[in-house]
C-alpha atoms as a printed R data frame, in Angstrom:
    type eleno elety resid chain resno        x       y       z
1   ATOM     1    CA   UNK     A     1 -139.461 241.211 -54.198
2   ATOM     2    CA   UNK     A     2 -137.500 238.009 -54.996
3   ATOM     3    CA   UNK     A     3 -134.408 237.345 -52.161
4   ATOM     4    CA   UNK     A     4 -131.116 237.608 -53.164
5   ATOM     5    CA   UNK     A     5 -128.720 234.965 -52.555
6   ATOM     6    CA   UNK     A     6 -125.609 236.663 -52.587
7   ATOM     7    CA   UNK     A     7 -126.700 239.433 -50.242
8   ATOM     8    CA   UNK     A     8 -125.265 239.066 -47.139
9   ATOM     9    CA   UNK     A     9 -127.872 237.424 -44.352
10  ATOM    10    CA   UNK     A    10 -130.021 235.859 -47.139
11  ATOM    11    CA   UNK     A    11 -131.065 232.565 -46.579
12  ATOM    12    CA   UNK     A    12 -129.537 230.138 -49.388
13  ATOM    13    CA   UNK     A    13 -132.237 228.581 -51.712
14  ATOM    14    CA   UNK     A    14 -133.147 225.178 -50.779
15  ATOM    15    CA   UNK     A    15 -132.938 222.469 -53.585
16  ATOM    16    CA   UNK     A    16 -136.851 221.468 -54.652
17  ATOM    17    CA   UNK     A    17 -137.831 218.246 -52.907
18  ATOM    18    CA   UNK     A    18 -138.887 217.146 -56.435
19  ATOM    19    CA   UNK     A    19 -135.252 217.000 -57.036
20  ATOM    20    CA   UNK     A    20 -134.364 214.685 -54.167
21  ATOM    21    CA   UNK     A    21 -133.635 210.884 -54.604
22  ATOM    22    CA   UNK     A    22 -135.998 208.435 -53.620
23  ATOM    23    CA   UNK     A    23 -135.540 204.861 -52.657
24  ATOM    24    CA   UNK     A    24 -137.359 202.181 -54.251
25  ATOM    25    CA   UNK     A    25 -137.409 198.052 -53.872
26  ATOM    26    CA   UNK     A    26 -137.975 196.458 -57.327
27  ATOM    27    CA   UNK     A    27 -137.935 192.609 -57.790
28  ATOM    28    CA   UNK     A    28 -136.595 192.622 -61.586
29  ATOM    29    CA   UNK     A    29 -136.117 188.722 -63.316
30  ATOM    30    CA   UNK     A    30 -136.513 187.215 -59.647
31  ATOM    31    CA   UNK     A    31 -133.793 189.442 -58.151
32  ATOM    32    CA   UNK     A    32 -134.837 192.021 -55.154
33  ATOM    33    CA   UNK     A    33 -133.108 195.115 -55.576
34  ATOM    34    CA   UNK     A    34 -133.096 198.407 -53.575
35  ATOM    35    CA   UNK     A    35 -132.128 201.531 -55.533
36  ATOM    36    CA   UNK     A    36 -131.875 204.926 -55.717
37  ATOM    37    CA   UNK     A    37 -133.964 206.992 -58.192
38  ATOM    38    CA   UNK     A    38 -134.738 210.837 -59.235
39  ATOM    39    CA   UNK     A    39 -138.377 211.110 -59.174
40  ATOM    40    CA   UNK     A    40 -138.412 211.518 -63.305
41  ATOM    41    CA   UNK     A    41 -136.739 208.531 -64.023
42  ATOM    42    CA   UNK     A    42 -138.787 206.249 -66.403
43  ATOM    43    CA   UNK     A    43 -138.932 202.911 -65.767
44  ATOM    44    CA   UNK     A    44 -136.985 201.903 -68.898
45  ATOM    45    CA   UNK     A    45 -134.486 204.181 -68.221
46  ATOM    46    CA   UNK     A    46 -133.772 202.729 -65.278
47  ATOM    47    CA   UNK     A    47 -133.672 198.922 -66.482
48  ATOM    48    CA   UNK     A    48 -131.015 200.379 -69.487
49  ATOM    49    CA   UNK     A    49 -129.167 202.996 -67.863
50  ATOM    50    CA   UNK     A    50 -129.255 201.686 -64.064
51  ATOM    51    CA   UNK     A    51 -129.226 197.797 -64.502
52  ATOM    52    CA   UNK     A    52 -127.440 197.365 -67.799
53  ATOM    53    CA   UNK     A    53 -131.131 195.233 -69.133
54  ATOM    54    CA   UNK     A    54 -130.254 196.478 -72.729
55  ATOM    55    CA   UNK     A    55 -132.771 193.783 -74.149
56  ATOM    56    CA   UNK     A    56 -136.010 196.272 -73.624
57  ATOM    57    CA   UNK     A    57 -135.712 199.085 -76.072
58  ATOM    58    CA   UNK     A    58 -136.238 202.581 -76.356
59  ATOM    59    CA   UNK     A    59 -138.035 202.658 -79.818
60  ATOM    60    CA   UNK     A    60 -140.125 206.215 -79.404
61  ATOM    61    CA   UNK     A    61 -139.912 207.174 -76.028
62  ATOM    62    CA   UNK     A    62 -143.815 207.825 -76.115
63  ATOM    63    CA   UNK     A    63 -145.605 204.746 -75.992
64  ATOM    64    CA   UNK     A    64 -146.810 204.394 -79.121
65  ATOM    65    CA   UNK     A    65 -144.622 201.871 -80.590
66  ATOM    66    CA   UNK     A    66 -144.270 198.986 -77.751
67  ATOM    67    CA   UNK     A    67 -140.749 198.626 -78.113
68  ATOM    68    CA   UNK     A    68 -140.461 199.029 -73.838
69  ATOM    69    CA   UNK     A    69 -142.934 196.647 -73.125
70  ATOM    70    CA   UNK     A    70 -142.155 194.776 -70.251
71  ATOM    71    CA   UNK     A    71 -144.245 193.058 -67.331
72  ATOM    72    CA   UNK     A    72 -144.877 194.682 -64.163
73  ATOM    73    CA   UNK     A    73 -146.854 192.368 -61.706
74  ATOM    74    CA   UNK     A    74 -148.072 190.356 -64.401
75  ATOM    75    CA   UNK     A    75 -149.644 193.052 -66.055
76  ATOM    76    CA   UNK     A    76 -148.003 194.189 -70.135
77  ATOM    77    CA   UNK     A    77 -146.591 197.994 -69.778
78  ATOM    78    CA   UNK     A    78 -145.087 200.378 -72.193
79  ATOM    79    CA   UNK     A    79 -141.874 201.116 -69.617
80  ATOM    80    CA   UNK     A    80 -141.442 204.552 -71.635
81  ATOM    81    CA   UNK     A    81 -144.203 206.187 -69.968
82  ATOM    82    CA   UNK     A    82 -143.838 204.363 -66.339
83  ATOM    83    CA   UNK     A    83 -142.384 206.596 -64.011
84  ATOM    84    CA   UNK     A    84 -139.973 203.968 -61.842
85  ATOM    85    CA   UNK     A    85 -140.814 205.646 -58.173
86  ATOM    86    CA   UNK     A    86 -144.030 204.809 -59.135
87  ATOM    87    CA   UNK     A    87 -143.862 200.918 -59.327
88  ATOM    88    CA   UNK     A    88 -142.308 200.677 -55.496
89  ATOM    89    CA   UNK     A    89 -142.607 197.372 -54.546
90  ATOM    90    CA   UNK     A    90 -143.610 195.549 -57.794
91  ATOM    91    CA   UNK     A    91 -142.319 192.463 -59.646
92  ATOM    92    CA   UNK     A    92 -141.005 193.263 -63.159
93  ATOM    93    CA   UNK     A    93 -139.696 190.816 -65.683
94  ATOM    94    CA   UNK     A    94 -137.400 191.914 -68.880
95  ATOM    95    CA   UNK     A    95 -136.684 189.853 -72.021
96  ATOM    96    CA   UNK     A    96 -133.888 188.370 -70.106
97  ATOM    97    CA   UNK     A    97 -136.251 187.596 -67.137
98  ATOM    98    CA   UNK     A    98 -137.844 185.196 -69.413
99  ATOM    99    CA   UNK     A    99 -135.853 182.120 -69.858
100 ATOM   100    CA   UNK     A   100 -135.106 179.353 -67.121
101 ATOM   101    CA   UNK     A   101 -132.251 179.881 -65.091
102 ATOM   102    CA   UNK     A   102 -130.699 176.649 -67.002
103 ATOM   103    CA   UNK     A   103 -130.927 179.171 -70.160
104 ATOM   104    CA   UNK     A   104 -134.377 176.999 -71.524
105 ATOM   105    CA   UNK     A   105 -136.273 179.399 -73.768
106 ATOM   106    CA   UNK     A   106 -139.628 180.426 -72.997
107 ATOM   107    CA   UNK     A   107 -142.211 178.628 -75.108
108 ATOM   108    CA   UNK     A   108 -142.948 182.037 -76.729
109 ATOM   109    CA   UNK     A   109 -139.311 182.866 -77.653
110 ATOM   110    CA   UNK     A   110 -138.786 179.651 -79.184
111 ATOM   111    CA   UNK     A   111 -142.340 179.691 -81.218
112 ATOM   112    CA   UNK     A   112 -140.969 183.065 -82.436
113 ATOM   113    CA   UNK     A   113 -137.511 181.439 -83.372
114 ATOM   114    CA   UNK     A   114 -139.348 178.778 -85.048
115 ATOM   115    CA   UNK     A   115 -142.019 180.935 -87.260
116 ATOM   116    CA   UNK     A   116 -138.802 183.867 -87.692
117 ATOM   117    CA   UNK     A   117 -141.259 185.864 -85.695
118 ATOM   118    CA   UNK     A   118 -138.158 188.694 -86.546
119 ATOM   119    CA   UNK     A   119 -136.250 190.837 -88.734
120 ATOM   120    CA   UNK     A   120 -133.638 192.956 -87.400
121 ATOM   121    CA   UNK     A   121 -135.201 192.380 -83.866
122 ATOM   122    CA   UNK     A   122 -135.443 195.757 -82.772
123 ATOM   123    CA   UNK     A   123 -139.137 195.023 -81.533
124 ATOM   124    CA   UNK     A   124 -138.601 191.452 -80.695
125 ATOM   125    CA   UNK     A   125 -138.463 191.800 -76.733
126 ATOM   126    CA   UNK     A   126 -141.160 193.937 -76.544
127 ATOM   127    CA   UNK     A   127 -143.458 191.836 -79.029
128 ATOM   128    CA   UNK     A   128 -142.257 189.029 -76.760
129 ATOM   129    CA   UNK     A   129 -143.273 190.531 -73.639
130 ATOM   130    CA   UNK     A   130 -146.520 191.554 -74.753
131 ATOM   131    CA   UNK     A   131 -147.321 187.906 -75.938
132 ATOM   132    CA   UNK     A   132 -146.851 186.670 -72.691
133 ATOM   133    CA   UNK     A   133 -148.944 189.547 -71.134
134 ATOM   134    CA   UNK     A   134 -151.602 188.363 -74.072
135 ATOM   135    CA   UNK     A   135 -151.699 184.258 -73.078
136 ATOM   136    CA   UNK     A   136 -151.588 185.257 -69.557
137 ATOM   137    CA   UNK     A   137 -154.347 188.081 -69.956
138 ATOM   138    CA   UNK     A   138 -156.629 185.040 -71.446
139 ATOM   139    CA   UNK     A   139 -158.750 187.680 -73.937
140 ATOM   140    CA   UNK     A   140 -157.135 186.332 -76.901
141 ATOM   141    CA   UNK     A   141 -159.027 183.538 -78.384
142 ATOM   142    CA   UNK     A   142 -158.049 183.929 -82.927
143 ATOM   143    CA   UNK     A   143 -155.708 185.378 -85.343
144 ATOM   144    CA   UNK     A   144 -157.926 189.124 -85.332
145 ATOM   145    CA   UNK     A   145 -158.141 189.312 -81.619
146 ATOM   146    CA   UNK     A   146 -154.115 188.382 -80.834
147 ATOM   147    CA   UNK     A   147 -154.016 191.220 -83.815
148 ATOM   148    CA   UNK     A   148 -156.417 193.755 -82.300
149 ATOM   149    CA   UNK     A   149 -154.351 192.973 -78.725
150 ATOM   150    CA   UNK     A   150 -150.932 193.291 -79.980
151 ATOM   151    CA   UNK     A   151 -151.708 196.460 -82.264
152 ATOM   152    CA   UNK     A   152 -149.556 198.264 -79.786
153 ATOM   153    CA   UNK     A   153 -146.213 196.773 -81.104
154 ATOM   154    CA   UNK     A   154 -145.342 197.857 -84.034
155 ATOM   155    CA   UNK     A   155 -143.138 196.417 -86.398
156 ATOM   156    CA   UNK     A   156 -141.212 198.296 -88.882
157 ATOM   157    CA   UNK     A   157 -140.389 195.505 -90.668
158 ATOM   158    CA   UNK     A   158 -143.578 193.491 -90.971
159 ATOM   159    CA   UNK     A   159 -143.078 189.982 -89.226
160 ATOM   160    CA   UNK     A   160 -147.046 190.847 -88.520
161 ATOM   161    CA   UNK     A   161 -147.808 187.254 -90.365
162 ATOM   162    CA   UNK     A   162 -145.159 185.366 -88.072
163 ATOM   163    CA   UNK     A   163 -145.310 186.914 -85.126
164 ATOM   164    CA   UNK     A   164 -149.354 186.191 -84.697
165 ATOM   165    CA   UNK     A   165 -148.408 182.312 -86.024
166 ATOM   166    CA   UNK     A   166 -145.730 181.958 -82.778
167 ATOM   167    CA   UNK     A   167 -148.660 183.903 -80.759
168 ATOM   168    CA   UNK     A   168 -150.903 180.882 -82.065
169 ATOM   169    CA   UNK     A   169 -148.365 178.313 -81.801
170 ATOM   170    CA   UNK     A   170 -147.762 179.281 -78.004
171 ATOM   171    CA   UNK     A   171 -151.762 179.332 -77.052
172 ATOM   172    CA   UNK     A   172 -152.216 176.083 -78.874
173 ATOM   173    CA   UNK     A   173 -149.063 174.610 -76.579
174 ATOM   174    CA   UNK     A   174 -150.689 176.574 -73.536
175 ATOM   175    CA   UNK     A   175 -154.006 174.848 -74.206
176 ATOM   176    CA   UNK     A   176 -152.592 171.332 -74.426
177 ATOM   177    CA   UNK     A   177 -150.572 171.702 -71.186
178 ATOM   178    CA   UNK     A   178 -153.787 172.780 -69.198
């Protein structure tokens, strides 16, 4: 027979640990930050909501269209699906992580700038991120692999053709700087 809390000498029902707040240390665009966090909040919710890092989007919300994508030790992630108590301790860079503190472009945002790599731009960080997952990743090595490897970004309005030229453009730079 379930207790009832109003009778008198009833013990009052304790909130659900699940509920509680937990605290996590993050290292987000080179900044170390403690924070507090409900044990359901997603990643990307808590770079938008928490840090004000508008520049990764929420495009689905189920990590199928790589609008999210950010990089979390190094490694490409659809933020969407990342719970944010679960990446304790980790390094994560945004869109706006990208760039030199001096404001000097990444080599893949300006090869997407130069091949319009973009149409409205919705996608753009996350296609962005994901690139620089890619180079770093090393698997890519033509057009149909960076195509196969990036299939998880979707663009709604079909910069496919540019986006893999500024991929290109950024490997070949890559290569020559090696």
């Amino acid at each position: 027979m379930p207790v009832n809390p109003a009778a008198p000498g009833a013990a009052a029902t304790p909130e659900p640990a699940s509920s509680a707040r937990h605290s996590i240390e993050l290292t987000v665009n080179g900044t170390r930050r403690r924070m507090e966090v409900a044990p359901w909040t997603t990643l990307l919710d808590l770079l938008r909501e928490e840090m004000d890092l508008t520049g990764t989007k929420k495009g689905c919300d189920h990590g199928q269209c790589g609008a999210c994508t950010v990089l979390v030790d190094g490694q490409r992630i659809n933020s969407c699906l990342a719970l944010a108590v679960t990446k304790d301790g980790a390094e994560i860079v945004t869109i706006e992580g990208l760039a030199a503190g001096d404001g000097t472009l990444h080599p893949l945002q300006e090869a997407f700038i130069e091949h319009d790599a973009f149409q409205c731009g919705y996608c753009t960080p996350g296609q962005i991120c994901s690139a620089v997952g890619l180079l770093k990743e090393g698997r890519a090595k033509s057009a149909d692999e960076i195509r196969e490897l990036m299939s998880g970004n979707l663009c709604r309005c079909g910069a496919y053709p540019n986006i893999v030229a500024a991929i290109e453009q950024a490997m070949r730079q890559e290569g020559a700087a090696r």
